[in-house]
RODO-2510 file (C-alpha; in nm, 4 decimals, decimal comma):
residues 112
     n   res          X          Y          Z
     1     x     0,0127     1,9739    -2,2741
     2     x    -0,0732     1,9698    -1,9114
     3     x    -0,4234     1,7855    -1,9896
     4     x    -0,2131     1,5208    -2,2218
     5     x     0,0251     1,4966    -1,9202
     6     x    -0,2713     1,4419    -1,6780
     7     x    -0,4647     1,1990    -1,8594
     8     x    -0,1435     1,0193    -1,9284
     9     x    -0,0645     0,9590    -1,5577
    10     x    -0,4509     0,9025    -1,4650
    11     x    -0,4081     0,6141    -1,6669
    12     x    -0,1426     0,4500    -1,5116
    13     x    -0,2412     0,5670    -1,1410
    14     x    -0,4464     0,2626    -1,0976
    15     x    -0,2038    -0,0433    -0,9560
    16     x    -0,3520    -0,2386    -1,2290
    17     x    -0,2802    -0,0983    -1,5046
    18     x     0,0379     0,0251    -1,3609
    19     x     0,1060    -0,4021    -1,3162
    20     x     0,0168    -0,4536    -1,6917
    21     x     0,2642    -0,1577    -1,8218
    22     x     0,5421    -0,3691    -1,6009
    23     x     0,4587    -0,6233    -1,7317
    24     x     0,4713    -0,5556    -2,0968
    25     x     0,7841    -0,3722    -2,0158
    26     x     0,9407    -0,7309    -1,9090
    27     x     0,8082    -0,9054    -2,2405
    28     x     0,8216    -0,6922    -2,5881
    29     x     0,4429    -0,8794    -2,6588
    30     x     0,2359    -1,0666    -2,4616
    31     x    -0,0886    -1,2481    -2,4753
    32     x    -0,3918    -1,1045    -2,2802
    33     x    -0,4384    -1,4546    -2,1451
    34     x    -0,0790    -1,3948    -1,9891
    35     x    -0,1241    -1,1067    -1,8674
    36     x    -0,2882    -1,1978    -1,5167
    37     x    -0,2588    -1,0188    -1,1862
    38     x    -0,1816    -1,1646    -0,8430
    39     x    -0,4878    -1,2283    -0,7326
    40     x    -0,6139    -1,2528    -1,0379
    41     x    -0,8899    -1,0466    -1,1571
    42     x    -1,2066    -1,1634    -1,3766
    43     x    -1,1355    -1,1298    -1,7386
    44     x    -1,4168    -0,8785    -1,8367
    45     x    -1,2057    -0,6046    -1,6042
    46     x    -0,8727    -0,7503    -1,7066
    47     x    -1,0362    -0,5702    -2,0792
    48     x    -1,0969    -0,2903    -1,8973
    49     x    -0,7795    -0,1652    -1,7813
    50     x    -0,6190    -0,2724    -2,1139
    51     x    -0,9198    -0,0752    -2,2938
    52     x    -0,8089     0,2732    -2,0771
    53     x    -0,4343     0,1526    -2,1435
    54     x    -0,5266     0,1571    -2,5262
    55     x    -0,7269     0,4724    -2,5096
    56     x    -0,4571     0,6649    -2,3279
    57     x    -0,2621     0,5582    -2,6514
    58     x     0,0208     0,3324    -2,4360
    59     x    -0,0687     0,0047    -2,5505
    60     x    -0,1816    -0,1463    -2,8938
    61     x    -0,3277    -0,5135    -2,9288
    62     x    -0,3077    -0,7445    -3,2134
    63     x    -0,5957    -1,0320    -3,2653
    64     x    -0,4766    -1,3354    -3,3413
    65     x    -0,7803    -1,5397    -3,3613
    66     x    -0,9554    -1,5424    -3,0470
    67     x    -0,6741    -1,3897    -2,8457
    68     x    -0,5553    -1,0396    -2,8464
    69     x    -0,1262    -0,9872    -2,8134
    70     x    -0,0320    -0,6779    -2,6677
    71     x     0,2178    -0,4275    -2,6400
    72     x     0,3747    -0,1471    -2,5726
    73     x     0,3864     0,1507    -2,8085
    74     x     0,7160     0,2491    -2,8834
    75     x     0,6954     0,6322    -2,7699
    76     x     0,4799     0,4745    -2,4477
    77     x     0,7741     0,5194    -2,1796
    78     x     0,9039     0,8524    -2,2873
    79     x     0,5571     0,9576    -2,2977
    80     x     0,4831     0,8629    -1,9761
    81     x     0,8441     1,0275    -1,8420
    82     x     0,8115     1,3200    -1,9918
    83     x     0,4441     1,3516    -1,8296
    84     x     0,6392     1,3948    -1,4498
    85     x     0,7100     1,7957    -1,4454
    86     x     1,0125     1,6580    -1,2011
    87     x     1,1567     1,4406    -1,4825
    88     x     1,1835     1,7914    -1,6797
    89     x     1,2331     1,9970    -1,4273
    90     x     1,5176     1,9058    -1,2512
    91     x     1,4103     1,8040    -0,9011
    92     x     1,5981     1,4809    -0,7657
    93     x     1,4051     1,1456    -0,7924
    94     x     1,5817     1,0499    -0,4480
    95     x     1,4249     1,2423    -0,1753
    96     x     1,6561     1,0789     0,0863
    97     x     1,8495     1,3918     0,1533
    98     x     1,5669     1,6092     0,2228
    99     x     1,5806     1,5258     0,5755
   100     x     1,6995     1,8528     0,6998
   101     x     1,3776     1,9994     0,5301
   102     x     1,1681     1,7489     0,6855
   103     x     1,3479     1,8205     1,0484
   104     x     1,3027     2,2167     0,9787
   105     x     0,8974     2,1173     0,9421
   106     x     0,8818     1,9192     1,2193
   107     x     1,0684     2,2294     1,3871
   108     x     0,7965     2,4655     1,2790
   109     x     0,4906     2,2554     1,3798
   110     x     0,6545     2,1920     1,7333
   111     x     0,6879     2,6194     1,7458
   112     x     0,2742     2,6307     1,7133
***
């Protein structure tokens, strides 16, 4: 589980592919010729990260003649959630209140 879980979230660590999965999430299918970055990036390494996308199982493309359409798989998302121990274990996604834990660390390293 924890290897599934790790190659999972190795795949979407990189802000490219991270950028693509946003991007399908916006549009149920798109084109690989719309799916360009800001700045863009050359096509052969566009393929790339929509290659580790596909072999991480999150995406699946369709040819349609010399294009490829892309999407999300439909387990993709809950997947990908369920691959953040936090999500499953409990712990709040806002950190905003752990300020008095912050303060008590800065408190211990001023102690030293």
């Amino acid at each position: 589980m924890l290897g599934e879980s790790a190659a999972l979230l190795s795949a979407v660590a990189d802000p490219i592919r991270l950028f693509l999965i946003h991007q399908l999430v916006e549009r149920d299918t798109a084109c690989v010729c719309d799916l360009q970055t800001s700045p863009p990036i050359p096509d052969n390494l566009l393929s790339y990260h929509l290659k580790v996308l596909r072999d991480a199982d999150l995406v699946t493309g369709r040819r349609r003649g010399r294009w490829v359409d892309y999407s999300l798989l439909p387990d993709a998302l809950d997947r990908l959630e369920s691959a953040i121990p936090t999500a499953r274990l409990g712990v709040p996604r806002d950190f905003s209140n752990s300020s008095d834990a912050r303060a008590d660390d800065g408190d211990t390293e001023k102690s030293r």
